[in-house]
C-alpha positions as CSV (number, residue, x, y, z in Angstrom):
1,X,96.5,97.2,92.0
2,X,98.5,99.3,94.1
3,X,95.9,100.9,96.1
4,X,94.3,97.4,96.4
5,X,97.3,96.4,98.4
6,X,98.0,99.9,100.1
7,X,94.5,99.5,101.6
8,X,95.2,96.4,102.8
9,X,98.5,97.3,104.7
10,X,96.3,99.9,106.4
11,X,93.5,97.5,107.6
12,X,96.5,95.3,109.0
13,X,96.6,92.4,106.1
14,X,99.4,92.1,104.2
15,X,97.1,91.5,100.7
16,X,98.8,88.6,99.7
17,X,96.1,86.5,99.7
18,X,93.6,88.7,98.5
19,X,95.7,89.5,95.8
20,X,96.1,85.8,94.1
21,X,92.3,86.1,92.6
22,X,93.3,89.1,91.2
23,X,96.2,88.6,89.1
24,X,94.7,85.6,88.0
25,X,91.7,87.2,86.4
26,X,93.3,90.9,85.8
27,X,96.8,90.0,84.7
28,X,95.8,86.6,83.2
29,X,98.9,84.9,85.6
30,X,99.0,81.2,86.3
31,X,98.8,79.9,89.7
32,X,102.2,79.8,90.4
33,X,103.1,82.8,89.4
34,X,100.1,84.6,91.4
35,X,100.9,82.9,94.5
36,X,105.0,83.4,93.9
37,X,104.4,87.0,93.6
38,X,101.5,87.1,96.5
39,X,104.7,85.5,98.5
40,X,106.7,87.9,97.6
41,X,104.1,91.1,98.2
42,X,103.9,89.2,102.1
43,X,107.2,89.5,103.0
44,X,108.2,93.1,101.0
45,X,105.1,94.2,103.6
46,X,106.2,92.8,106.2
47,X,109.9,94.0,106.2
48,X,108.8,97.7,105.6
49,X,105.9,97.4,108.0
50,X,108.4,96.3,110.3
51,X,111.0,99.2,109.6
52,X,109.0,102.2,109.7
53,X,107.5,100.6,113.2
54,X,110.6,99.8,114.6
55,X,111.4,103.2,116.6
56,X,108.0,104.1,117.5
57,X,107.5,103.7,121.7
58,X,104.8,102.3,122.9
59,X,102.2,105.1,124.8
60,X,101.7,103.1,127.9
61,X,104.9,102.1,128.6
62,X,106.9,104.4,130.6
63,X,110.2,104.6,132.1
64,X,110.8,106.2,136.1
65,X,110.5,109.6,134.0
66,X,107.3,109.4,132.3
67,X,108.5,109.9,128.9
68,X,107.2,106.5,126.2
69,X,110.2,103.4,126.9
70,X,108.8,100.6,125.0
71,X,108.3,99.7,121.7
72,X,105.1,99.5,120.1
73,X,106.1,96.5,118.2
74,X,105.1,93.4,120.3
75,X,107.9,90.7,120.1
76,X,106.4,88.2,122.6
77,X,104.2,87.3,119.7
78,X,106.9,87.0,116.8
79,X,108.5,84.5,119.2
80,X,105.8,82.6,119.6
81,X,105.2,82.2,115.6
């Protein structure tokens, strides 16, 4: 299970919802207690995607000296969810 949802950080998805099916047929879960804990798997991912991300710079944006000034993390689009 965890290298189900460790592969689907690195494609981008959080596995959340790919992970419902499976801890109803694997674990033998309910509904709501798959989709509580898919929840749950969603945000953890989220948070520590979001914290080891936070300090790396962007490569095409630089400042007067050349060096990497943004950050790679696009906020523009958080604001707009």
């Amino acid at each position: 299970m965890t290298f189900w949802i460790l592969g689907c950080v690195m494609a981008g998805t959080s596995g959340g919802g790919s992970l419902i099916p499976l801890l109803r047929i694997i674990f033998l879960f309910t509904v709501k207690d798959a989709i509580a804990i898919s929840n749950m798997t969603i945000a953890v991912v989220g948070i520590i995607s979001f914290i080891a991300t936070y300090t790396v710079k962007h490569p095409l944006k630089v400042d007067t000296k050349g060096k990497p000034a943004g950050l790679a993390f696009e906020y523009n689009l958080v604001v707009m969810l």
